[in-house]
C-alpha positions in Angstrom: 189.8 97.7 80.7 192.5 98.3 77.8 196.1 98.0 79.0 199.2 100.0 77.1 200.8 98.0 74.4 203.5 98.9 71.8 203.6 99.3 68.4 207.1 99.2 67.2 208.8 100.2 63.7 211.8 98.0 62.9 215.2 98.4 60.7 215.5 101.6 62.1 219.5 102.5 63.0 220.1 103.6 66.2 222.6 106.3 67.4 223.7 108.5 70.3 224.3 107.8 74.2 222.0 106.3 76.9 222.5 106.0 80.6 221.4 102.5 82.5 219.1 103.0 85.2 219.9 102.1 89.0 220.2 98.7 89.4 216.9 97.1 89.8 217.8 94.2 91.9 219.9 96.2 94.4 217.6 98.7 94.9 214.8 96.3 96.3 216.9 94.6 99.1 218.0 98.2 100.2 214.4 99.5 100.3 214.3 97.1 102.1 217.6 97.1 104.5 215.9 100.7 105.4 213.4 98.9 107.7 216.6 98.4 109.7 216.9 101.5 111.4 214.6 103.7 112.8 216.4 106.8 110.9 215.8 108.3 108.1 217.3 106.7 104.6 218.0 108.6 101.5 218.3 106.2 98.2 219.6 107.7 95.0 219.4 106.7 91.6 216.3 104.4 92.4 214.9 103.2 89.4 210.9 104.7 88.8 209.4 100.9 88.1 206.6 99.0 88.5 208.5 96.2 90.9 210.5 99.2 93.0 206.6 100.9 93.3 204.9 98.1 94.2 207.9 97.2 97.5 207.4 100.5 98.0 203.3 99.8 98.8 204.8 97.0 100.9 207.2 99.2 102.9 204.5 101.5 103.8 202.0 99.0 105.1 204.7 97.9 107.8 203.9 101.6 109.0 207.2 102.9 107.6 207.3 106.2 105.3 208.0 105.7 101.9 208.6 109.4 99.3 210.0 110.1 96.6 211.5 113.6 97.1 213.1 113.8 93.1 213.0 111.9 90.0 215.0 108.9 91.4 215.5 109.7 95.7 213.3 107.6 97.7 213.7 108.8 101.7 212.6 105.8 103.9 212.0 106.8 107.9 211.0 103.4 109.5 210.5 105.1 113.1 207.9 102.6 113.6 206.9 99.5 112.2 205.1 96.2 112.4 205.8 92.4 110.9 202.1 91.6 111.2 200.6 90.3 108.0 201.2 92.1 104.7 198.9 92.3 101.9 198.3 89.1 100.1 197.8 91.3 96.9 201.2 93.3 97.1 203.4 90.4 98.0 201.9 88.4 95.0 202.8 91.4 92.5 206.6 90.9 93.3 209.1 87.9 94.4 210.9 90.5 96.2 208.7 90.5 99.2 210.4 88.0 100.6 212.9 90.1 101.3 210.9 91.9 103.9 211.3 88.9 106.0 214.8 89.4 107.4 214.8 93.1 108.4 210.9 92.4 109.8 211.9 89.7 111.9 214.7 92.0 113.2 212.5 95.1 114.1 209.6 93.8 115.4 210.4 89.7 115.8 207.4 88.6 113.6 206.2 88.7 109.8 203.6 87.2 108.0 203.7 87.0 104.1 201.7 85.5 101.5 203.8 83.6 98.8 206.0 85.7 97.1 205.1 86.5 93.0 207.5 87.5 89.6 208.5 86.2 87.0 207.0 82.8 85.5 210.8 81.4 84.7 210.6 78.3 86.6 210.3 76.8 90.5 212.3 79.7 92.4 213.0 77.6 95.4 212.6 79.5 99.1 214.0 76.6 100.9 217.4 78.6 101.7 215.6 82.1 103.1 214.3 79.3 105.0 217.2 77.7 106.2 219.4 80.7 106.7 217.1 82.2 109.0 216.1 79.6 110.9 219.8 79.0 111.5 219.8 82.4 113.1 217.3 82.0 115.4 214.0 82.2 113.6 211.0 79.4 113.4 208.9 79.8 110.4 205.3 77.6 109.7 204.3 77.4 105.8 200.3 77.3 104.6 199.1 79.8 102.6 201.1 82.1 104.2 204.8 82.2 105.0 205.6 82.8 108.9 208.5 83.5 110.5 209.4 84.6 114.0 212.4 85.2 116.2 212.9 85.6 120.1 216.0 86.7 119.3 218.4 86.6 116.7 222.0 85.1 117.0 224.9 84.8 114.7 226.2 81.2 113.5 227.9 79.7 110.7 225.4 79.1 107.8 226.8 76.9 104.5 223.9 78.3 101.7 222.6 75.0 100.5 222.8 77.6 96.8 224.5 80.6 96.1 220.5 82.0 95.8 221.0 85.9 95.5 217.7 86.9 97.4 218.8 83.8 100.2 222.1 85.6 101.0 220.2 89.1 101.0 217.8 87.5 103.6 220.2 85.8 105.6 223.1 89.5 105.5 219.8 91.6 106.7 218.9 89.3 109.6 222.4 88.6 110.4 223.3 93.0 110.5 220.8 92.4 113.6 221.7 89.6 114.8 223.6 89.6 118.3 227.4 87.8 117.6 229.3 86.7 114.1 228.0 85.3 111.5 230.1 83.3 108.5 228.0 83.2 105.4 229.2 80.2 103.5 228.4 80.0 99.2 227.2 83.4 99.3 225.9 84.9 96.2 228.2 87.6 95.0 226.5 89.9 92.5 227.0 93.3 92.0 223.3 93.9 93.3 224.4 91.7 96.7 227.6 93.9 97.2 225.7 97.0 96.9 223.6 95.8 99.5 226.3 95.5 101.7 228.4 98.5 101.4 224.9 100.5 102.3 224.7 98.6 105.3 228.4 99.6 105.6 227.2 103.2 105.4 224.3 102.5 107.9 227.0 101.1 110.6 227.6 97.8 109.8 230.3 95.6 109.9 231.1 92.9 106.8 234.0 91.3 105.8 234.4 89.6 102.7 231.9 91.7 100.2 232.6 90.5 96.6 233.7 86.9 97.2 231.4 84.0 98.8 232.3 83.9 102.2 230.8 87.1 103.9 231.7 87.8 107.8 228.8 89.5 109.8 229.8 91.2 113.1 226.1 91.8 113.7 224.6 94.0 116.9 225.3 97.4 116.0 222.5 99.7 116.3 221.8 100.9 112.7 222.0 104.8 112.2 220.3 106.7 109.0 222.2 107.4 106.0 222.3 108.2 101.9 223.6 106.0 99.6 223.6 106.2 95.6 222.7 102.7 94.2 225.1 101.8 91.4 224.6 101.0 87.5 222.5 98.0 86.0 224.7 95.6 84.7 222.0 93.3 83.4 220.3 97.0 81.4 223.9 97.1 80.1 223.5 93.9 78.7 220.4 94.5 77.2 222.0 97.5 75.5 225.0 95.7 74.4 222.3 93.5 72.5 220.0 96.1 71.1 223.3 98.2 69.9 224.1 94.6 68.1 221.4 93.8 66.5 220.7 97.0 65.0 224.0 97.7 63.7 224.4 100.8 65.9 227.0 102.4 68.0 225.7 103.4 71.2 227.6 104.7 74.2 226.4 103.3 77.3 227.3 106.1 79.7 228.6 105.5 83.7 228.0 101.5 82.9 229.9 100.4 85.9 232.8 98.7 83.9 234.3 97.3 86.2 231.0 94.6 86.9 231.0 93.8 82.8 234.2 91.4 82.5 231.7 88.0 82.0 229.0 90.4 80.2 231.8 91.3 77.7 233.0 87.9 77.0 229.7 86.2 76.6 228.8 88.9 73.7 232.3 88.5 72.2 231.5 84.7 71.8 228.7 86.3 69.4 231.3 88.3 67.7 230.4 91.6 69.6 232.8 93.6 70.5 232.8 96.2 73.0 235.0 99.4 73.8 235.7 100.7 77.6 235.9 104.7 77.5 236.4 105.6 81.3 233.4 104.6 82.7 231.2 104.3 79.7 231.1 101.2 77.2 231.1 101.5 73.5 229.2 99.2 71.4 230.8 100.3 67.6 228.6 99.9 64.4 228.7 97.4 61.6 230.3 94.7 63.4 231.2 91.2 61.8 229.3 89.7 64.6 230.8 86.0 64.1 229.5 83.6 66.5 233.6 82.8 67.7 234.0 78.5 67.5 235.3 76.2 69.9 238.9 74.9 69.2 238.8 72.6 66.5 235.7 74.2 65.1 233.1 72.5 67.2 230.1 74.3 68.2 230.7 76.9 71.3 228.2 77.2 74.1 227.2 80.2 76.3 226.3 79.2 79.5 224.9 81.2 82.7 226.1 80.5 86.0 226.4 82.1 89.2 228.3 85.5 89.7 231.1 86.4 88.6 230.1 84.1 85.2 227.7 85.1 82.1 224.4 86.7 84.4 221.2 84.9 84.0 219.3 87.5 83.1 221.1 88.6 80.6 220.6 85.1 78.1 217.4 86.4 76.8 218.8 89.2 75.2 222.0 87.4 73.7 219.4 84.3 72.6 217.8 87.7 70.4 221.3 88.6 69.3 222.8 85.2 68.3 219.8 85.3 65.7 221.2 87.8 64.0 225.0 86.8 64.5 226.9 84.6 61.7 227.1 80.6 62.8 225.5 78.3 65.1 225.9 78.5 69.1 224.2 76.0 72.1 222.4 78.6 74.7 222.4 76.6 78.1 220.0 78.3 80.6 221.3 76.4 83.7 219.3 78.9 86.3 215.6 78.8 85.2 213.6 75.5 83.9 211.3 78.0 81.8 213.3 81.0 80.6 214.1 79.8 77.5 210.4 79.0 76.5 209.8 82.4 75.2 212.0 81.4 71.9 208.9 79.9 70.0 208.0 83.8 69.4 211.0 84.3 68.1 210.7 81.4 65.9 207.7 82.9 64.8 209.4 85.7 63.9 212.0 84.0 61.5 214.5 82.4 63.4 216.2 79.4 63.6 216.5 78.1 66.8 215.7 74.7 68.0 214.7 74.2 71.5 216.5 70.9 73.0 214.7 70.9 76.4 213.8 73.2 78.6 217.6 73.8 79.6 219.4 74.1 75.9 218.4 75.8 72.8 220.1 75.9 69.4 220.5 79.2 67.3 221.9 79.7 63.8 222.7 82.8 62.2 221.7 85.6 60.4 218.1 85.7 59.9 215.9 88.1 59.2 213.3 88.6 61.2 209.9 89.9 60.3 207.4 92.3 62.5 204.8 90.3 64.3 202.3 90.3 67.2 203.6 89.0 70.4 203.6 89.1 74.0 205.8 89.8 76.8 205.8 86.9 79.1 208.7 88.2 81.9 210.5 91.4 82.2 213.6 89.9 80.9 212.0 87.9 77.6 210.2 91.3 77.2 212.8 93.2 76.9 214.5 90.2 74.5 211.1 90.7 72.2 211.4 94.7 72.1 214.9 94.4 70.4 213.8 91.9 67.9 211.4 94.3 67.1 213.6 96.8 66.8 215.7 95.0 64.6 212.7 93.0 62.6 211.4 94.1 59.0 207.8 95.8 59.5 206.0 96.5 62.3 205.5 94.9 65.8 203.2 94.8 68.3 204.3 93.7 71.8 201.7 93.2 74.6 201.7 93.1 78.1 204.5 95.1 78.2 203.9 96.0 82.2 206.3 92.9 82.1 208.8 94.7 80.6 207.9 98.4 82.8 208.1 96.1 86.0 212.3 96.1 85.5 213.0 99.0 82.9 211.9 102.6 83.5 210.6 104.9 80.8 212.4 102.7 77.8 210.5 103.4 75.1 210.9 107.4 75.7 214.8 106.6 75.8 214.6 103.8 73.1 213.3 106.7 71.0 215.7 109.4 72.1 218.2 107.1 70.0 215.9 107.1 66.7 213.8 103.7 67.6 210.1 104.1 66.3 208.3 102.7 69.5 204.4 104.1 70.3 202.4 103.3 73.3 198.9 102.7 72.6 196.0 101.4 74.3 195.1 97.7 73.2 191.2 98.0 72.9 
């Protein structure tokens, strides 16, 4: 069976204005936050992706409805569902499945799961979904499958043992439900995990505290329907800021939700990328110096991820691709993942100079030019990272399994090309 591939034209300049999508990693805890009410939910600006379509699968074999009624609207009407076991071959497709487990064990007291797939980036713990919901009530055995019920659920002061984004979706889903207050302690505070909250604002919830790492709860309420518009992706954003970069181009990055880009902007103008804020939109000018900034005294700076509000996680992989092809020499410490930054031996292949430390720390020096090759994409977020080197490599590219990259960024090579990028889709035979 052939699979789609693409076969990518580099050194080509890039121009004009491109719109991020919804943001992928809100938009799966609010599919699933619909499960919380037995009225209808309208979603906008859903992005049309292989991770959102595959939930989706999983929403619908709780006995909830799941349609798209427009290019990006996805009405939910869970009138009726169960927590019995889900398929083994959906929840393996996606780690966000695990998500399912607080608004299940809410509506029906029971869920089943099989272990929870994604991205290959390293051990992605699931010790605090655990923890937080077992401090609200819930008892959970762990074989081949993950099980987790609740008599009833009751609000109580959880400290998050980490600041784990899906963790505090888990434990604000269960704890809507939840009869009493619950205090949220180390709370992950990403713009996808305030989102969340302010549409369970919209559905009738109470929560105190959205933005910063201690979130209050007043949980009980019954949930009523609603519509709410999922904001911007930051971490798409990022990957534009990068591609803008490396190709010498000036892109407008229309409605980018500036005011979630303050550590996105820094990180990139440690590369010598600057960035403009028109209204809402972000400006990435052409022909920039692009000179890797040095520490004080002229040691060699770092760029480090951390937790929200610092440099996002997912975004390394794209500046890694962009420090390539920035003047000087910069440390890249991936603190989240033990095997993001393993992907940089393509780009190695490619022409350039980095030098992988451990598994944690990799050392780029800059410019090089890089030269087409065959490679593969081996995560949505490396994936994307490989597409802009191609885009900015001499020659031609061809990048494989790039359903890594279509699980977390809709239609980009039709919008890639609506900015002059050479990128065809063809079937690998």
């Amino acid at each position: 069976m052939s699979t789609p591939q693409f076969i990518v034209e580099g050194g080509r300049p890039l121009a004009g204005s491109i719109r991020p999508t919804g943001n992928k990693n809100a938009a799966l805890p609010i599919v699933c936050a619909a499960l919380l009410t037995d009225e209808p939910v309208t979603l906008e600006n859903v992005p049309r992706i292989r991770d959102i379509e595959s939930l989706l699968g999983l929403v619908r074999a709780t006995g909830a409805s799941a349609d798209w009624t427009g290019p990006s609207t996805v009405v939910i009407h869970a009138k009726d569902v169960r927590g019995d076991s889900l398929p083994p071959d959906l929840c393996a497709r996606i780690r966000a499945s695990i998500l399912l487990a607080g608004p299940l064990l809410a509506r029906t007291g029971n869920v089943i799961l099989a272990p929870p797939g994604g991205d290959v980036i390293g051990r992605r713990r699931l010790d605090t979904h655990v923890l937080a919901l077992e401090a609200l009530g819930a008892t959970h055995a762990f074989g081949d499958r993950i099980s987790f019920r609740a008599t009833k659920l009751r609000g109580a002061d959880i400290f998050l043992d980490e600041p784990s984004v899906t963790g505090t979706e888990n434990a604000i889903m269960a704890a809507v439900a939840a009869e009493g207050r619950t205090t949220l302690h180390n709370a992950a505070s990403e713009p996808h995990v305030q989102d969340l909250c302010r549409m369970l604002e919209v559905l009738g919830a109470r929560i105190e505290g959205i933005g910063s790492n201690v979130l209050v709860i007043h949980g009980g309420a019954t949930l009523r329907g609603g519509t709410f518009r999922i904001g911007p992706d930051h971490i798409e954003v990022g990957s534009f800021i990068g591609l803008a970069a490396v190709t010498r181009s000036e892109l407008r990055i229309e409605s980018a939700g500036v005011q979630h880009l303050r550590s996105t902007r820094l990180g990139f103008e440690r590369l010598g990328v600057r960035t403009e804020v028109s209204g809402d939109d972000l400006i990435v000018p052409a022909h920039q110096e692009m000179r890797i900034q040095s520490d004080l005294g002229g040691a060699v700076p770092k760029l480090e991820d951390q937790p929200w509000p610092a440099f996002p996680a997912d975004v390394m992989s794209i500046a890694i691709v962009t420090a390539t092809q920035c003047e000087g020499i910069i440390l890249i410490h991936e603190k989240m993942f033990e095997s993001r930054l393993f992907f940089v031996d393509k780009l190695v292949g490619m022409g350039a100079r980095i030098v992988l430390c451990d598994p944690h720390r990799a050392l780029v020096s800059g410019p090089t030019q890089l030269r087409g090759s065959q490679v593969e994409s081996p995560d949505i977020r490396a994936g994307m990272a490989m597409l802009i080197a191609a885009l900015c490599a001499k020659g031609t590219s061809v990048i494989k399994n790039i359903g890594q990259i279509e699980r977390g960024y809709e239609r980009i090579d039709e919008r890639l090309n609506a900015l002059g990028a050479s990128i065809q889709r063809v079937a690998d035979g």
